[in-house]
Each structure stands twice: as structure tokens, then as C-alpha cells.
C-alpha positions in Angstrom: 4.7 12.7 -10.6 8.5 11.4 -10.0 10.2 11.3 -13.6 11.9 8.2 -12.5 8.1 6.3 -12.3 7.2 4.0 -15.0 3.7 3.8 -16.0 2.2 1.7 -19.0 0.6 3.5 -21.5 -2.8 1.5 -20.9 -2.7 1.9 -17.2 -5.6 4.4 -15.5 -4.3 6.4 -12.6 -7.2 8.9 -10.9 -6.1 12.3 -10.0 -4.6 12.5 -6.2 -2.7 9.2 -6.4 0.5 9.2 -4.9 3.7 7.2 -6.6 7.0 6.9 -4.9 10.3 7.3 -7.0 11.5 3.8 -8.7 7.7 2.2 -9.0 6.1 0.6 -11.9 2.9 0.0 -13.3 2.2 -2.1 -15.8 -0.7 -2.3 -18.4 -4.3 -2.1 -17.7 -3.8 -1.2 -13.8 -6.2 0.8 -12.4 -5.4 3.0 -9.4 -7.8 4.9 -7.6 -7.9 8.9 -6.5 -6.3 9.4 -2.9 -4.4 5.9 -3.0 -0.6 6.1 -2.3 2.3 3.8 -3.2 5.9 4.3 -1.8 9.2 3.9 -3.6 10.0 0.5 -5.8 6.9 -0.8 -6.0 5.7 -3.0 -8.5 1.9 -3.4 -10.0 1.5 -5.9 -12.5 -1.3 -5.8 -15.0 -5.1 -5.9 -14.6 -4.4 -5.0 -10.9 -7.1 -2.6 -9.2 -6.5 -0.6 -6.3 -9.0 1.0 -4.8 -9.2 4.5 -3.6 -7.5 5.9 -0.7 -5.2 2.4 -0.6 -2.1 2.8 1.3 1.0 1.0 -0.1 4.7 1.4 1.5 7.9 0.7 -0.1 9.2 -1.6 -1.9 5.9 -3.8 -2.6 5.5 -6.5 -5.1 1.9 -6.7 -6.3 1.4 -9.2 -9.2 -1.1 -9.6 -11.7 -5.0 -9.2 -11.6 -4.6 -8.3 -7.5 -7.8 -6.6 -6.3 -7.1 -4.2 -3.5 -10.2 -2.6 -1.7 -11.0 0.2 0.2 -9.4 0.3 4.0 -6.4 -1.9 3.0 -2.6 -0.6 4.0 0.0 -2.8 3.0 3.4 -1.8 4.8 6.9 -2.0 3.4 8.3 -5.2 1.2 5.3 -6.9 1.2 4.3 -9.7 -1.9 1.0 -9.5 -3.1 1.0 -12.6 -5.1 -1.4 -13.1 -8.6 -5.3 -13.2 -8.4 -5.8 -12.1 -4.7 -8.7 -10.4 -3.9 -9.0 -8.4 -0.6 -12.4 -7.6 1.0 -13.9 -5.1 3.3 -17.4 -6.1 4.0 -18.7 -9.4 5.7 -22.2 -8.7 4.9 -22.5 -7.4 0.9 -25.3 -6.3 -0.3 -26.2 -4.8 -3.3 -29.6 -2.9 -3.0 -31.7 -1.9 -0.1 -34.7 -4.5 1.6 -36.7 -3.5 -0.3 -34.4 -4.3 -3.6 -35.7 -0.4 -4.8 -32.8 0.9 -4.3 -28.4 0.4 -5.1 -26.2 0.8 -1.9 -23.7 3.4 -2.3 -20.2 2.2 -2.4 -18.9 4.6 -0.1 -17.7 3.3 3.0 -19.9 3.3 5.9 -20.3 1.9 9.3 -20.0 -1.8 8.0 -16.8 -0.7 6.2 -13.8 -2.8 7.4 -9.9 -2.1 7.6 -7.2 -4.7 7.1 -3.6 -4.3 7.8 -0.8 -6.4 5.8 2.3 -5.8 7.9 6.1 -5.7 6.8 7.3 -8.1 4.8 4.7 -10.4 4.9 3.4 -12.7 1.7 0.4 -13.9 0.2 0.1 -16.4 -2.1 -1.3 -16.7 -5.5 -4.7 -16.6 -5.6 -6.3 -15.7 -2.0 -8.8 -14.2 -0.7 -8.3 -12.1 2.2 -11.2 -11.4 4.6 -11.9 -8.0 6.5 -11.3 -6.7 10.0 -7.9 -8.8 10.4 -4.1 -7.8 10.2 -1.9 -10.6 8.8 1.4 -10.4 10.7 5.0 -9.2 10.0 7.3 -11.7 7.7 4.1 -13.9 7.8 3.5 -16.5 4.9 0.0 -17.1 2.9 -0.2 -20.5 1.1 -1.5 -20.2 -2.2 -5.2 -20.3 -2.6 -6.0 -19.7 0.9 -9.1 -17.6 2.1 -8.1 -16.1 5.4 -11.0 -15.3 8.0 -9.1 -14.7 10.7 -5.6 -12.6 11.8 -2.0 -14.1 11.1 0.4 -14.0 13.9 3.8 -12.7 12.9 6.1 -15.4 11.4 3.3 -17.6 10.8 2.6 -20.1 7.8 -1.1 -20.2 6.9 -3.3 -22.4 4.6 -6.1 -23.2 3.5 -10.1 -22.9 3.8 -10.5 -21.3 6.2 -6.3 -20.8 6.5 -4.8 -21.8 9.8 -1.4 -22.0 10.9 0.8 -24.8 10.0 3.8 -23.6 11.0 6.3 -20.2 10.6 9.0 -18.9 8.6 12.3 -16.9 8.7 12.7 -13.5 7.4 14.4 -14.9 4.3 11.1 -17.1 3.6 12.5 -20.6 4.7 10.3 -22.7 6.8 11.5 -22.6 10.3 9.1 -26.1 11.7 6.0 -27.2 11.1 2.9 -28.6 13.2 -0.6 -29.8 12.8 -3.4 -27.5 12.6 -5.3 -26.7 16.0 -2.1 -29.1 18.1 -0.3 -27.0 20.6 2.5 -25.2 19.2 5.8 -26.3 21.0 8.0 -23.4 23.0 11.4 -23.4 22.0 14.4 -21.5 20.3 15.4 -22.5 16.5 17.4 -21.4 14.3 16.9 -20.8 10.0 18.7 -23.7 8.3 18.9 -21.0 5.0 20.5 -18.1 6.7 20.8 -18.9 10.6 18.5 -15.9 12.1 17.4 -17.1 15.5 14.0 -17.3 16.9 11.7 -18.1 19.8 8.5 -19.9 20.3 6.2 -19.1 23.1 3.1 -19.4 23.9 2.2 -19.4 19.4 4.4 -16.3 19.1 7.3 -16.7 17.3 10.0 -13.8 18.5 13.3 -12.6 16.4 16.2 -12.5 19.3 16.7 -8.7 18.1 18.9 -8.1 21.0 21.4 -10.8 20.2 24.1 -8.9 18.3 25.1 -12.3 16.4 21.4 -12.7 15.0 21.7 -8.4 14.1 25.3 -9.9 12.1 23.4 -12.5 10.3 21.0 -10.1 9.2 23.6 -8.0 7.8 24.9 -10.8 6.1 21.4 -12.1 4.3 20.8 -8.4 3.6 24.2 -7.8 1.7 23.9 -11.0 0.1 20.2 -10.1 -1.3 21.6 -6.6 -2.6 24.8 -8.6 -4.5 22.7 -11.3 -5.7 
């Protein structure tokens, strides 16, 4: 284990787990055998992550955060407080015949579920199986997510749909009504001026324009002075 990790004398961490330089974990986490976390992470306390978890860099997971089996969570994600992730859309504890305890092993019913870069989920969610929620996307708080999040997108509610997207820096870009078509278009952040199209629901970063690669330098150096 990297001297420069930081673990809380109350937290449990299995045998196999993986911790990248710079990460913390705070009291009463639980982590898993086989799970891996990258560099500057954060776990806050009572969080449980489950075996075999992967975690990239630089993720914020706050308190009491249940992570289950068949989760990856890629780099500078937020895992907000009191979200649960599942992997199963038909639990069952025993057998028929109620004779007998499943095993908790994954099996054929086992599900995967991918949080890509930089997304976040709000405080207390519960994130449902078999789905990917998309690069930079947002969660509303308290949102139970059945189905995929496009990248960019703002989500909410039971079950969450998309209300609208978001910049990289995490200011709303427009809004809309759920289920109304979502209008093409190019726009621009109000909070740090990255550019963006709409089409067809996607919402694209113009990654080719060498002024929207600038103002990303920009928010990015003014993150790292702030």
C-alpha cells in the first residue's frame, strides 16, 4: 500500500484491494477484496464497496454510498451521499421453494453499470442496473435512474428523465420539458464559455475548435489556482 494513502483507523479494507497514491478513506468504509481505486480519491464514511469495484482517479464518493458488484466508475466522477447502486432487477433471496439462500455470487442475472468521466450523481439516488450514465452528465438529487444517461445530460426524478444538459464545469447549459423534442442548436456555457452542439438529443463538445480547447485551458487553470 502507497505510504501517501490515508486510511481511518475504523475503516475495513479486504486483502487484494487496490488504492492509488493521494486517496482517502474515512471511518467505517468497507472495501471489498479485488476492488481498485485510482489516485485522489475520496471515500467518505459508512461507504461500502463491493468486491471487484473499479474506481479511476480522482473520485469523490461521499458518505454511506453503496457500490455493488459490476460497477466501474471512471475518472473525476461525484458519487454524492446515500446512493445506492444495484445490479439485479429481479432479487431474490432464497430458492422457489424458500429451502434454500441464493448465493451472492454473481451469476447469469448479474448486471454491469458504467459511470463515465466526470459525471455526477446526486445525494441520495438509486441507480438501476444494465445502464451507463454518460460523460459530464448530471443526477438530480434523489433520483432513481432506470434507464441510460446521454452524455451532458441533466436527469431527475422517478423514474429520472432528462430535463436538460450541463457544461463540463457543471453549469446548466438549457433546459426542456420531459418527453418534448429537444431542440438542435449550438450554445455556449454562460459560466466558462465551452461551446456545444445539440443534435438529434446528443449534446457534442466542439473538441476540434481550438478556441473551445483555450477555454478549457483556462477553466482548468482556474480550478487548480482556486
Amino acid at each position: 500500500m502507497d505510504s501517501n494513502v490515508r486510511i481511518h483507523a475504523t475503516a475495513l479494507i479486504e486483502e487484494g484491494v487496490q488504492l492509488g497514491r493521494g486517496t482517502a478513506i474515512w471511518d467505517n468504509v468497507h472495501i471489498r477484496h479485488g476492488s481498485q481505486l485510482g489516485v485522489q480519491c475520496t471515500v467518505g464514511e459508512k461507504t461500502h464497496i463491493a468486491y471487484d469495484v473499479q474506481i479511476g482517479n480522482r473520485v469523490k464518493i461521499n458518505a454511506m454510498v453503496y457500490i455493488c458488484f459490476g460497477v466501474t466508475i471512471e475518472d473525476g466522477v461525484m458519487v454524492s451521499a446515500g446512493t445506492i447502486f444495484t445490479n439485479d432487477r429481479f432479487p431474490r433471496a432464497t430458492t422457489p421453494d424458500l429451502l434454500k439462500l441464493r448465493s451472492s455470487e454473481p451469476d447469469e442475472a448479474t448486471q454491469q453499470t458504467l459511470v463515465a468521466e466526470g459525471a455526477t450523481i446526486g445525494a441520495g439516488c438509486v441507480i438501476g442496473s444494465n445502464l451507463r450514465i454518460g460523460r459530464f452528465a448530471m443526477v438530480g438529487m434523489g433520483s432513481v435512474v432506470t434507464r441510460s444517461v446521454p452524455d451532458f445530460h441533466l436527469v431527475f426524478g422517478n423514474p429520472a428523465r432528462s430535463v436538460g444538459c450541463v457544461c463540463r464545469c457543471g453549469e446548466p447549459l438549457c433546459r426542456w420539458n420531459p418527453g418534448e423534442k429537444i431542440p438542435d442548436g449550438s450554445i455556449a456555457c454562460t459560466g466558462c464559455g465551452l461551446r456545444y452542439l445539440i443534435e438529434n438529443g446528443n449534446v457534442i463538445e466542439f473538441s476540434d475548435s481550438e478556441t473551445s480547447k483555450d477555454l478549457l485551458h483556462a477553466v482548468v487553470n482556474k480550478a487548480g489556482d482556486a
